[in-house]
Chimera marker file (.cmm) of the C-alpha trace (Angstrom):
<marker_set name="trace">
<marker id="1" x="38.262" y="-54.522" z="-16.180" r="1" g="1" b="0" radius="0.5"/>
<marker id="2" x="37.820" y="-51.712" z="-18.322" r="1" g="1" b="0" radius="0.5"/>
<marker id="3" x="39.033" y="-48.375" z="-20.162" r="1" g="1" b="0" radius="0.5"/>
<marker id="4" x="38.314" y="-45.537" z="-22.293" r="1" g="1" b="0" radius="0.5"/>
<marker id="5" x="39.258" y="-45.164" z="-25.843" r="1" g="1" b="0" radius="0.5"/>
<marker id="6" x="39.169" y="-43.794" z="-29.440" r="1" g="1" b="0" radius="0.5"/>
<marker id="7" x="38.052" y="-47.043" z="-30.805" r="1" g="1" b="0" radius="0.5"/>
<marker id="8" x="40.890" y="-46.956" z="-32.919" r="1" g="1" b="0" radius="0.5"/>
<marker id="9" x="42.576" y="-50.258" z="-32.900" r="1" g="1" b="0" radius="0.5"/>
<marker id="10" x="44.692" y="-52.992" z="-34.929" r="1" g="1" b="0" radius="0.5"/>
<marker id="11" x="42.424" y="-56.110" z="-35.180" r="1" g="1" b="0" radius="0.5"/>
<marker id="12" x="45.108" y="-58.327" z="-33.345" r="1" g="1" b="0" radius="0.5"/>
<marker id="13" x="44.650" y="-55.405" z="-30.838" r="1" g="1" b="0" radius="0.5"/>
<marker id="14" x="40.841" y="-55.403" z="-30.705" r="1" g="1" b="0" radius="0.5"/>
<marker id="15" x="40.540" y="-58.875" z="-30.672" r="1" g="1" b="0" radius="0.5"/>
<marker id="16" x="42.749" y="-59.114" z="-27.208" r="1" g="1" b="0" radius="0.5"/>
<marker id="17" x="41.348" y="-56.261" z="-25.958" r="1" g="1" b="0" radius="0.5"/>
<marker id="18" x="37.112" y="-58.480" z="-25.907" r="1" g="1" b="0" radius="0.5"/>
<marker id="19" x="39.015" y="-61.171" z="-24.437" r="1" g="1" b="0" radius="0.5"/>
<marker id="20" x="39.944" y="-58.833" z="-21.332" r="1" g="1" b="0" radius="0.5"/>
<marker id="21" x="37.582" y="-56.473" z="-21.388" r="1" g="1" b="0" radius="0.5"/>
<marker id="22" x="34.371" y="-56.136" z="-19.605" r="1" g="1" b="0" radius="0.5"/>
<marker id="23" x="33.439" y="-52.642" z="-20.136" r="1" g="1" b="0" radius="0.5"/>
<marker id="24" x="34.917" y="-50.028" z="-22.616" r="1" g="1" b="0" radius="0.5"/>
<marker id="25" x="34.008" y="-46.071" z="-23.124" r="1" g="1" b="0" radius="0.5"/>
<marker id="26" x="34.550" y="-45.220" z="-26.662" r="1" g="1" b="0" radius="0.5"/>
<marker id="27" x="34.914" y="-41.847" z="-27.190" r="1" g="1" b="0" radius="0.5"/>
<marker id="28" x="33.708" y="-41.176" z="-30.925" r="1" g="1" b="0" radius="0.5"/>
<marker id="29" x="35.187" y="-37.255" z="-32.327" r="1" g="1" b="0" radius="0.5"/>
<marker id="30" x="31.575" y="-37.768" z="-34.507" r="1" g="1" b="0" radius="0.5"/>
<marker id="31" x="30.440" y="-39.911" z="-37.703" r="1" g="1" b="0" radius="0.5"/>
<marker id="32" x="31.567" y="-37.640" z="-40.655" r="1" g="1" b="0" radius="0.5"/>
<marker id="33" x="35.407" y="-38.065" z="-42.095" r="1" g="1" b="0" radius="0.5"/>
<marker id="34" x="35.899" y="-34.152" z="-41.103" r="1" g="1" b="0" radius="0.5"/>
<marker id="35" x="35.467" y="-34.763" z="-37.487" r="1" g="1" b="0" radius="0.5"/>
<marker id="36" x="38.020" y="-37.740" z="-37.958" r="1" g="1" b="0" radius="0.5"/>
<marker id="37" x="40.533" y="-35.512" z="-40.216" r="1" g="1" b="0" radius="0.5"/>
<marker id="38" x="40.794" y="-32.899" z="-37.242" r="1" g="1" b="0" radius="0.5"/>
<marker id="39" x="41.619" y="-35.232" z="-35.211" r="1" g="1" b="0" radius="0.5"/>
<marker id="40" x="44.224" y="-37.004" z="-37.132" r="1" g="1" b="0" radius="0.5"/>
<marker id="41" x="42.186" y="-39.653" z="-38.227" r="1" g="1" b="0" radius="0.5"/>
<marker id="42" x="40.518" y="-41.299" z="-41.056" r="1" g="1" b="0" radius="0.5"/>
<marker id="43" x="37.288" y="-42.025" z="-40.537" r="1" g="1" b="0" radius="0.5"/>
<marker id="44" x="34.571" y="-43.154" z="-38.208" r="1" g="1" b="0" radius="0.5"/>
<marker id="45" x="34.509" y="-46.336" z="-39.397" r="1" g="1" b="0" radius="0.5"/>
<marker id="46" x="37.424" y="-48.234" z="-38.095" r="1" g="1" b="0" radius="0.5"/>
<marker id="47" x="35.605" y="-46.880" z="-34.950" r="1" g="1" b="0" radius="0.5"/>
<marker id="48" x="32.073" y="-48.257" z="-35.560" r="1" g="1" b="0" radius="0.5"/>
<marker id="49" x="33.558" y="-51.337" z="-36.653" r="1" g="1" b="0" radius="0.5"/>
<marker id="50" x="35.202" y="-51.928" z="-33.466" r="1" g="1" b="0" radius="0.5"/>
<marker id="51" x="31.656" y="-50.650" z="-31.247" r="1" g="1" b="0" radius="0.5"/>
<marker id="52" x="30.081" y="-53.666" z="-33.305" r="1" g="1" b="0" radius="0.5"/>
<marker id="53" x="32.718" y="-56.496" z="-32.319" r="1" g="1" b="0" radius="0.5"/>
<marker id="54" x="33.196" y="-55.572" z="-28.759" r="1" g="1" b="0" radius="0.5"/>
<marker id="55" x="29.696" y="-55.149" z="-28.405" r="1" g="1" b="0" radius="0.5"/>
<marker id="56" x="29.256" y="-58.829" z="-30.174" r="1" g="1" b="0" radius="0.5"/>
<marker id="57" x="31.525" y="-60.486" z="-28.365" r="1" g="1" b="0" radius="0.5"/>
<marker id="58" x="29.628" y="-59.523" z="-25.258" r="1" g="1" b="0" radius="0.5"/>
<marker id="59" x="31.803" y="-56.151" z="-23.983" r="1" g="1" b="0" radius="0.5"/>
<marker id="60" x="29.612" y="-53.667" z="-22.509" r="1" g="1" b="0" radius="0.5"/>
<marker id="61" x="30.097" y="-50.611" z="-24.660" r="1" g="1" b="0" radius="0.5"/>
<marker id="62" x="29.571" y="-47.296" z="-23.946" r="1" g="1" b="0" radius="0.5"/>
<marker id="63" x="29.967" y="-43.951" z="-26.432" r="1" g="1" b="0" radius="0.5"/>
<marker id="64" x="30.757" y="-40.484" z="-25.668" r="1" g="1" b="0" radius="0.5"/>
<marker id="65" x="30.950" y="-37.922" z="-28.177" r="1" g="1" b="0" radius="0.5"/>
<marker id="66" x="31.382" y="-34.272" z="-27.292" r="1" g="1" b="0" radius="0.5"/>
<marker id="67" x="28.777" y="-31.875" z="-27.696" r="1" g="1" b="0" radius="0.5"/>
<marker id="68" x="28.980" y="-28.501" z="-29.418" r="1" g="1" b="0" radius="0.5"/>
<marker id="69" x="26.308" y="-25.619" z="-30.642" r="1" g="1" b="0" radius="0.5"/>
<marker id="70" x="27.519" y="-26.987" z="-34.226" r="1" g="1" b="0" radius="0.5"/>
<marker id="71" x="27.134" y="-31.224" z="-34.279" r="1" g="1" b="0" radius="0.5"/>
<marker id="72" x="23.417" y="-31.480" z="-32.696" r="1" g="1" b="0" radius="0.5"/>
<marker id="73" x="22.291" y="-33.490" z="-36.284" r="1" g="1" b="0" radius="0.5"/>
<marker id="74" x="25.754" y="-35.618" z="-35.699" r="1" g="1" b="0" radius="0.5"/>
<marker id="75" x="24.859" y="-36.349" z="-32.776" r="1" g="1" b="0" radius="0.5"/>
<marker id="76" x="21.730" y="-37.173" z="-33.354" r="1" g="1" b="0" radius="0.5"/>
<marker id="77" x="22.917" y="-39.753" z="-36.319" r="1" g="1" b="0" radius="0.5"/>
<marker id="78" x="25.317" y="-41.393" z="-34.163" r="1" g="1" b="0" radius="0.5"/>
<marker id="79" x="21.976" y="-41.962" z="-32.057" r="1" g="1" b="0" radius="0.5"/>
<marker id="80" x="20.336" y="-43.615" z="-34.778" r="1" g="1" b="0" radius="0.5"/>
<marker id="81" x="23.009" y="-45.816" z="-35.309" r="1" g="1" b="0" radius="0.5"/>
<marker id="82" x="23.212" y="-47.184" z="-32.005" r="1" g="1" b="0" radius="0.5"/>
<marker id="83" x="19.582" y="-48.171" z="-30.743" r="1" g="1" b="0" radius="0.5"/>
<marker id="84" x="19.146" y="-51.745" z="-33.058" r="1" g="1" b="0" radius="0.5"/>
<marker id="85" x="22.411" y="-52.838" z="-30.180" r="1" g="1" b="0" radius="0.5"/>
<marker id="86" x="20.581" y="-55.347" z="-27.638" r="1" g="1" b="0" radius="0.5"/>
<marker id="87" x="21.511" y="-54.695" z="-25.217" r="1" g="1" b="0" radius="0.5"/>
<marker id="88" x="21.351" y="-50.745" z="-25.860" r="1" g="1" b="0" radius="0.5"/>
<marker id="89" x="24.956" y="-48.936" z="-25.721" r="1" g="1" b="0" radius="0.5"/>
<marker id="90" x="24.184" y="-45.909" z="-23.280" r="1" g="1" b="0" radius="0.5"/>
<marker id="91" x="25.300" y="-42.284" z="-25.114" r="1" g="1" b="0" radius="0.5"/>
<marker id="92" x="26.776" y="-39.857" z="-23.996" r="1" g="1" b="0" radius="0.5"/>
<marker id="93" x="27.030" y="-36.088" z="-25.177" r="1" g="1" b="0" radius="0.5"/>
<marker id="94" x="29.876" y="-34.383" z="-23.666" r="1" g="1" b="0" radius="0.5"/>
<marker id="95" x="29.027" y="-30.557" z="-23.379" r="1" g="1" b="0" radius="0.5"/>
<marker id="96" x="32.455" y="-28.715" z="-24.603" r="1" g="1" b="0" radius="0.5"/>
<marker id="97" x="34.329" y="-26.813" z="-22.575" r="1" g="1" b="0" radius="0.5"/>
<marker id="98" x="36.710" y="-24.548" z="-24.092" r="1" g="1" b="0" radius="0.5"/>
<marker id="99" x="39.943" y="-24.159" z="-22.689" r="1" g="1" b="0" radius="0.5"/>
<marker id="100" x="42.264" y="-21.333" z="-23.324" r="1" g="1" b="0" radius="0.5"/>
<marker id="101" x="41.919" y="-19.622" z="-26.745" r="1" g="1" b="0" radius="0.5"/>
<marker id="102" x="39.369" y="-21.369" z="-27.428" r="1" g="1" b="0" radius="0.5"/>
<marker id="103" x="36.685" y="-19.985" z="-29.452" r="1" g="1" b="0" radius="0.5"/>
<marker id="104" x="33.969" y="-19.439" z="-26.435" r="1" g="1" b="0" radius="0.5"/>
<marker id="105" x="30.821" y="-19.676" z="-28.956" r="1" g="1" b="0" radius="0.5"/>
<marker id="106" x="31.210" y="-23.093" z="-29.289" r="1" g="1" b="0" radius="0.5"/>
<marker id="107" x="30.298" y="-24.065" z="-26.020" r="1" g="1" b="0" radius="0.5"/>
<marker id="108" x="26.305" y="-24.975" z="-25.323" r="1" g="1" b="0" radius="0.5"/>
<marker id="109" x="24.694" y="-24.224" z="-21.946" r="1" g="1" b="0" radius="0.5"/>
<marker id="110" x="24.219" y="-27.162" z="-20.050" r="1" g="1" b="0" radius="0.5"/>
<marker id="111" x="20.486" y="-26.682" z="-20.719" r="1" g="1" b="0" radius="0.5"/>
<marker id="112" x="21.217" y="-26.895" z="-24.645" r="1" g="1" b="0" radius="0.5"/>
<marker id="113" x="23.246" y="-30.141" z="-23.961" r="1" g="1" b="0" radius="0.5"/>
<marker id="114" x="19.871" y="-31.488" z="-21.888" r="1" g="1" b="0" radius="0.5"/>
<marker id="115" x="17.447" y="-30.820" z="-24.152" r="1" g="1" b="0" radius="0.5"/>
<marker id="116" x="19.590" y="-32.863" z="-27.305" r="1" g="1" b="0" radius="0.5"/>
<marker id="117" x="19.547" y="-35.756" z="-24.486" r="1" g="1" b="0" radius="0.5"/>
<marker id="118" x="15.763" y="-35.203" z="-23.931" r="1" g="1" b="0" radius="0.5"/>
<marker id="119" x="15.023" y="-35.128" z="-27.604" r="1" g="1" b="0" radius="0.5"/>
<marker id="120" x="17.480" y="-38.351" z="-28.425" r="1" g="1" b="0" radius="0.5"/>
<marker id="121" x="15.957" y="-40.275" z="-25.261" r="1" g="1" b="0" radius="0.5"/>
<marker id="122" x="12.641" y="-40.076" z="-27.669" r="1" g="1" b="0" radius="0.5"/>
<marker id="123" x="14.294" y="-42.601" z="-29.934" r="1" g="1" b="0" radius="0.5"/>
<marker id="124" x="17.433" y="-44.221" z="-27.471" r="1" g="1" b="0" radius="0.5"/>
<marker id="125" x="16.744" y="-44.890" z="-24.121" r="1" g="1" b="0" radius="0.5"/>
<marker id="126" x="19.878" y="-44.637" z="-22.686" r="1" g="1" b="0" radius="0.5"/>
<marker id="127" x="21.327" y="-41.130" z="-23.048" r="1" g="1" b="0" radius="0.5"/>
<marker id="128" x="23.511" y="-39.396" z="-20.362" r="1" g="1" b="0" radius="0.5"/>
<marker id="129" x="24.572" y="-35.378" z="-20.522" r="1" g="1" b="0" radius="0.5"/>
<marker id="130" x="27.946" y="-34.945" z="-19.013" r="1" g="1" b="0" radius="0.5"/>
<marker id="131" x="30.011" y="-32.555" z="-18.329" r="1" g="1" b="0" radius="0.5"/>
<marker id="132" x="26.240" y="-30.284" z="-16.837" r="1" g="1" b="0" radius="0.5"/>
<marker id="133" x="26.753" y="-30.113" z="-12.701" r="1" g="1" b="0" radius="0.5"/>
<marker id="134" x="23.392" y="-30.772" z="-11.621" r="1" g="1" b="0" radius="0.5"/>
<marker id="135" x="21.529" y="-31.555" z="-14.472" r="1" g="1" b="0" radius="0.5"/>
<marker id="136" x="19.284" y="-34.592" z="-13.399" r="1" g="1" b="0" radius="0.5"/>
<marker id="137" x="20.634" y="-36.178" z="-17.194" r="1" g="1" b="0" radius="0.5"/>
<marker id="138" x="24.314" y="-36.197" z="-15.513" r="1" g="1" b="0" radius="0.5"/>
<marker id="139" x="24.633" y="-40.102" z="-15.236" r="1" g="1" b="0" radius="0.5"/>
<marker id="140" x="26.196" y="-40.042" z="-11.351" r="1" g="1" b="0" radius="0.5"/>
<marker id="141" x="23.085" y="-38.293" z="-9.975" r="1" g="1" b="0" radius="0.5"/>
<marker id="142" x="20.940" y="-41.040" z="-11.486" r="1" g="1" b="0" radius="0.5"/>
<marker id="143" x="21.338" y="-43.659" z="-8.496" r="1" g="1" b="0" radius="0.5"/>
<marker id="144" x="20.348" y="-40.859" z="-6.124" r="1" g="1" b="0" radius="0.5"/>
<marker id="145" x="17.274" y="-39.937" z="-7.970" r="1" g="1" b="0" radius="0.5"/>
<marker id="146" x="15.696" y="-43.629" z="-7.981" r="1" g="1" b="0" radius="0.5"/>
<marker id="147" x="15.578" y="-43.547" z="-4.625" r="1" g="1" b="0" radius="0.5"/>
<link id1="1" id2="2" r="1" g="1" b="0" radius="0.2"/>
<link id1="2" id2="3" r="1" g="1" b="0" radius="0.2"/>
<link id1="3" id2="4" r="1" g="1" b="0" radius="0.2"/>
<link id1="4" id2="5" r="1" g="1" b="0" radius="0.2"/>
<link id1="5" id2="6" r="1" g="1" b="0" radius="0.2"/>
<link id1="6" id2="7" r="1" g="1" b="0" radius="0.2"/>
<link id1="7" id2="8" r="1" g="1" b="0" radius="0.2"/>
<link id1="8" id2="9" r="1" g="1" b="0" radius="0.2"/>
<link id1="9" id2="10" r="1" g="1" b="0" radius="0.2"/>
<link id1="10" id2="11" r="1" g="1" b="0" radius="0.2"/>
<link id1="11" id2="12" r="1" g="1" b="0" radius="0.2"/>
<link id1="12" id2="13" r="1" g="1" b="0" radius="0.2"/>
<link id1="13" id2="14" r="1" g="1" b="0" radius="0.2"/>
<link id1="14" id2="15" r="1" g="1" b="0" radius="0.2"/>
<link id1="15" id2="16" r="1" g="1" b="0" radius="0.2"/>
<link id1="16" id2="17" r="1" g="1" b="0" radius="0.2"/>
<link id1="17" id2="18" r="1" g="1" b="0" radius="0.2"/>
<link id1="18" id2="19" r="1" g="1" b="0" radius="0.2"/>
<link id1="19" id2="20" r="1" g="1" b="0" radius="0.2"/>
<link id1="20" id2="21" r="1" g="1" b="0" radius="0.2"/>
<link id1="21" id2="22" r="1" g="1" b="0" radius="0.2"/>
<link id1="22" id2="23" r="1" g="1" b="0" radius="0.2"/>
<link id1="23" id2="24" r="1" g="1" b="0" radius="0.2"/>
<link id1="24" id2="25" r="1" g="1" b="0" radius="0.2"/>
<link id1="25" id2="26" r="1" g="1" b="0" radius="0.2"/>
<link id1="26" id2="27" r="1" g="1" b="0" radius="0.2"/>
<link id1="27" id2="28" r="1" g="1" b="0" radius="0.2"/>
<link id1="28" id2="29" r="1" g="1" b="0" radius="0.2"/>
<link id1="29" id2="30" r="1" g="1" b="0" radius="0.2"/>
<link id1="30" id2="31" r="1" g="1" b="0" radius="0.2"/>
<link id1="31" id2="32" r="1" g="1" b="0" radius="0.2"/>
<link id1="32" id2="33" r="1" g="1" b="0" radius="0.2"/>
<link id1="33" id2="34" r="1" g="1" b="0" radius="0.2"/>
<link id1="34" id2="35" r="1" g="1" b="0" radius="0.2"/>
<link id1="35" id2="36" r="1" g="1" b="0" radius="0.2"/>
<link id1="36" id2="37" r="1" g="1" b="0" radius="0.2"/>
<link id1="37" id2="38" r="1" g="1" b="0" radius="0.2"/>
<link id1="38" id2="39" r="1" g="1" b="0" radius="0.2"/>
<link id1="39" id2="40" r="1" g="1" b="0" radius="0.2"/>
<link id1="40" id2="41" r="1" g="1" b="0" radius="0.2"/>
<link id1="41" id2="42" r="1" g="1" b="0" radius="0.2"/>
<link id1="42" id2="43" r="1" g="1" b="0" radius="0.2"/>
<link id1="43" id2="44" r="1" g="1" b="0" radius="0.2"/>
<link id1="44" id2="45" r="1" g="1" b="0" radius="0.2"/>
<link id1="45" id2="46" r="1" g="1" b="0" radius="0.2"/>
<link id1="46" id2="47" r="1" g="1" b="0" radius="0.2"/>
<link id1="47" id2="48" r="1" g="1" b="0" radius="0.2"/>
<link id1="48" id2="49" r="1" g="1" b="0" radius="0.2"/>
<link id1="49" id2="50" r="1" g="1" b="0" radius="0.2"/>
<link id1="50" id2="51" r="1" g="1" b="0" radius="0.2"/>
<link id1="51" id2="52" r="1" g="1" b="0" radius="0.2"/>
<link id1="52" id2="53" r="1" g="1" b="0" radius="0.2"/>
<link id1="53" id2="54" r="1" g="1" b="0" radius="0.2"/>
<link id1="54" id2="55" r="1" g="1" b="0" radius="0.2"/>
<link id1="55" id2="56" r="1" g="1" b="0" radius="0.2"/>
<link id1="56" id2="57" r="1" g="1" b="0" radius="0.2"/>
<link id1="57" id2="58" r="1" g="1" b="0" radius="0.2"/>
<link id1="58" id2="59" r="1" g="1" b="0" radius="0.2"/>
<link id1="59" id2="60" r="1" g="1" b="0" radius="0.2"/>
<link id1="60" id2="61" r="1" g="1" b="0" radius="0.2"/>
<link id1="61" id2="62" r="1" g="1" b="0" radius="0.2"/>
<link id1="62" id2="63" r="1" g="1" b="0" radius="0.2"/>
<link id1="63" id2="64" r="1" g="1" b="0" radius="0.2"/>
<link id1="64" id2="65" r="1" g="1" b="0" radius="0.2"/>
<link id1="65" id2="66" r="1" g="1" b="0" radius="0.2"/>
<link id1="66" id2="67" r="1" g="1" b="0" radius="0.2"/>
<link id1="67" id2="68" r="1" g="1" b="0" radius="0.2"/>
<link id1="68" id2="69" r="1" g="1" b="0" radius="0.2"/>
<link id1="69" id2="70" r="1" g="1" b="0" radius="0.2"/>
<link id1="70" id2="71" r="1" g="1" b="0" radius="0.2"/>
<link id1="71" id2="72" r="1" g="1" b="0" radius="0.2"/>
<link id1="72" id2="73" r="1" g="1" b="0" radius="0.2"/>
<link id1="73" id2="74" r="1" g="1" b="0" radius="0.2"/>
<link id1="74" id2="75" r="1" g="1" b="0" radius="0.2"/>
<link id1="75" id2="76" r="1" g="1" b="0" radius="0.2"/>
<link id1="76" id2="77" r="1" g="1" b="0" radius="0.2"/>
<link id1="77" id2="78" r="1" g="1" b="0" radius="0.2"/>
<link id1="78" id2="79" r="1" g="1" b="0" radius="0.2"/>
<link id1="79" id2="80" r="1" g="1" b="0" radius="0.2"/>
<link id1="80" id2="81" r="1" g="1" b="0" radius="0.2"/>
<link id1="81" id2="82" r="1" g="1" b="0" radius="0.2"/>
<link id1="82" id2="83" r="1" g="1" b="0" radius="0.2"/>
<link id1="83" id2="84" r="1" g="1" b="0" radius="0.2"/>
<link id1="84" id2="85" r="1" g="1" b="0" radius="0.2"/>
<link id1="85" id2="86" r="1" g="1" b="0" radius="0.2"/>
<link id1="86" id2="87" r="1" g="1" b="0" radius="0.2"/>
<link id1="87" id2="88" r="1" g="1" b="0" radius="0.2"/>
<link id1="88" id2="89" r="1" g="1" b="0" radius="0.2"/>
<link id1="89" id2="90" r="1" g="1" b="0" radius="0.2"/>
<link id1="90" id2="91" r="1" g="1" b="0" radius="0.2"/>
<link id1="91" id2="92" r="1" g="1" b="0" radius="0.2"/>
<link id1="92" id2="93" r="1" g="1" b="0" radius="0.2"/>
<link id1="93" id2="94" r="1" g="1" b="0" radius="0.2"/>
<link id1="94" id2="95" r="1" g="1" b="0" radius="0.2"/>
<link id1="95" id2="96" r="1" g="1" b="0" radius="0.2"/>
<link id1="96" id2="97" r="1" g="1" b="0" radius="0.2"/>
<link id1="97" id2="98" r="1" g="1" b="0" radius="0.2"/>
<link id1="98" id2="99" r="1" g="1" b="0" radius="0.2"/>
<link id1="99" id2="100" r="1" g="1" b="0" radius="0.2"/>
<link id1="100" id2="101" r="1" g="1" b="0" radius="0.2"/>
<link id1="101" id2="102" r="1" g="1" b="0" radius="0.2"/>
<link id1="102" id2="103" r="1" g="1" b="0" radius="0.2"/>
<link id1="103" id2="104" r="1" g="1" b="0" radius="0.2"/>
<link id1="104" id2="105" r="1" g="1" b="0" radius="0.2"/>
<link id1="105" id2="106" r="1" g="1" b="0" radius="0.2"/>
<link id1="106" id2="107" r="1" g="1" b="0" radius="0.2"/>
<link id1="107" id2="108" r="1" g="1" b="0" radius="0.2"/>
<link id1="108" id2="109" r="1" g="1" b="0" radius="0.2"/>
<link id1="109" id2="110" r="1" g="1" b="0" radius="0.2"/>
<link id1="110" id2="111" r="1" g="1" b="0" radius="0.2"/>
<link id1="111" id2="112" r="1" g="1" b="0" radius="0.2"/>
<link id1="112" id2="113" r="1" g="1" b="0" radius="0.2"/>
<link id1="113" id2="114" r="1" g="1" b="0" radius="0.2"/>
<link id1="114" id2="115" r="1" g="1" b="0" radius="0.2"/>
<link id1="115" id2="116" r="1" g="1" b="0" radius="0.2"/>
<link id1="116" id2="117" r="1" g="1" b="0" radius="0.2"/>
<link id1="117" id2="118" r="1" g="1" b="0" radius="0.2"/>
<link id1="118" id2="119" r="1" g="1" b="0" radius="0.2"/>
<link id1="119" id2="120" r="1" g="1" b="0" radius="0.2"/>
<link id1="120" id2="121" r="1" g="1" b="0" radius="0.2"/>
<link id1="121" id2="122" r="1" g="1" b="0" radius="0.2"/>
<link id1="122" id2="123" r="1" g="1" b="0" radius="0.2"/>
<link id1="123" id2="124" r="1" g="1" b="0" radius="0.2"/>
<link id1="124" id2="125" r="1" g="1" b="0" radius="0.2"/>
<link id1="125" id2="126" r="1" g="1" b="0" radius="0.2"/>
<link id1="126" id2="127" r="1" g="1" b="0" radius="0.2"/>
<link id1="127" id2="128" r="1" g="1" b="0" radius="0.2"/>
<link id1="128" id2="129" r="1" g="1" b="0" radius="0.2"/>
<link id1="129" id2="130" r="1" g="1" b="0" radius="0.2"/>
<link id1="130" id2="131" r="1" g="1" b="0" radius="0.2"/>
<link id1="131" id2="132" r="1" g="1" b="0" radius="0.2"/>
<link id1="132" id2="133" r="1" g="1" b="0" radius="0.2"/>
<link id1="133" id2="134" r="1" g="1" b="0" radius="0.2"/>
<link id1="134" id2="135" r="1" g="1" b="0" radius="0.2"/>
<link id1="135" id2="136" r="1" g="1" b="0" radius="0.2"/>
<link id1="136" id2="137" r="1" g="1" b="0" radius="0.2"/>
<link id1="137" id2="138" r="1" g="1" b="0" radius="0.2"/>
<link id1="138" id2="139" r="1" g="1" b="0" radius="0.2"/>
<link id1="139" id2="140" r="1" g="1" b="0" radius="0.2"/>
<link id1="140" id2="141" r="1" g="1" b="0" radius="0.2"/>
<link id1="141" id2="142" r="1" g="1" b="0" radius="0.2"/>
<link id1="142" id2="143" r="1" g="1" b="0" radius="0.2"/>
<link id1="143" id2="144" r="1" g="1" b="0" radius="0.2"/>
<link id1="144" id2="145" r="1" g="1" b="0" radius="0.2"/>
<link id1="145" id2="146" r="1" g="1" b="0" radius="0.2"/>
<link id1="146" id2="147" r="1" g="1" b="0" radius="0.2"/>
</marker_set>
């Protein structure tokens, strides 16, 4: 069993949820307390605290973090703070997609979001760009490729 989430979670909550869970998708709004304040949130670190139990109580944990032309270091420090995992947790920059009113600048071509993966994958070995139709980094072409 498995789910996507925020990370955010009570510790009675998190410690039910690694007894259930085998997989998880955390989706992390970035490392700095501003990402977290838009959001409604504190901080990043209730959230990296919970990627380190799950992880050590044998979860498989995945991240997500959207991508933007303005959070390319972020992302790359979130990057840094996930390779000393064994196993690796598998990243993965979501290219925004502005909806609506939606300032339009924000959003990177899906060749900007590829070459952040390509440039992470020299330290991490396990990054995926999603949200990019038919970029060979999008993680459900992958099985088709080994072939």
């Amino acid at each position: 069993m498995g789910c996507s989430t925020n990370g955010y979670f009570s510790p009675e909550a998190l410690k039910q949820a690694a007894q259930l869970l085998d997989f998880i998708n955390i989706g992390v709004k970035g490392i700095t307390g501003r990402a977290y304040t838009l959001c409604g949130g504190t901080s990043f670190q209730p959230v990296r605290e919970a990627i380190e139990f799950l992880h050590g109580e044998g979860v498989h944990v995945e991240v997500s973090i959207p991508h933007h032309r303005y959070n390319w270091e972020e992302i790359e420090q979130l990057a840094l703070f996930l390779p000393p995992f064994r196993p690796p947790i598998p990243l993965h920059p979501m290219r925004f997609i502005p909806l609506e009113e939606v300032d339009t600048s924000w959003e990177p071509s899906i060749y900007e979001t590829e070459e952040l993966c390509h440039k992470i994958r020299k330290f991490h070995p396990y990054v995926y760009a999603f949200n990019c139709p038919g970029s060979p980094l999008a993680p459900y072409l992958l099985p088709f490729l080994r072939q």
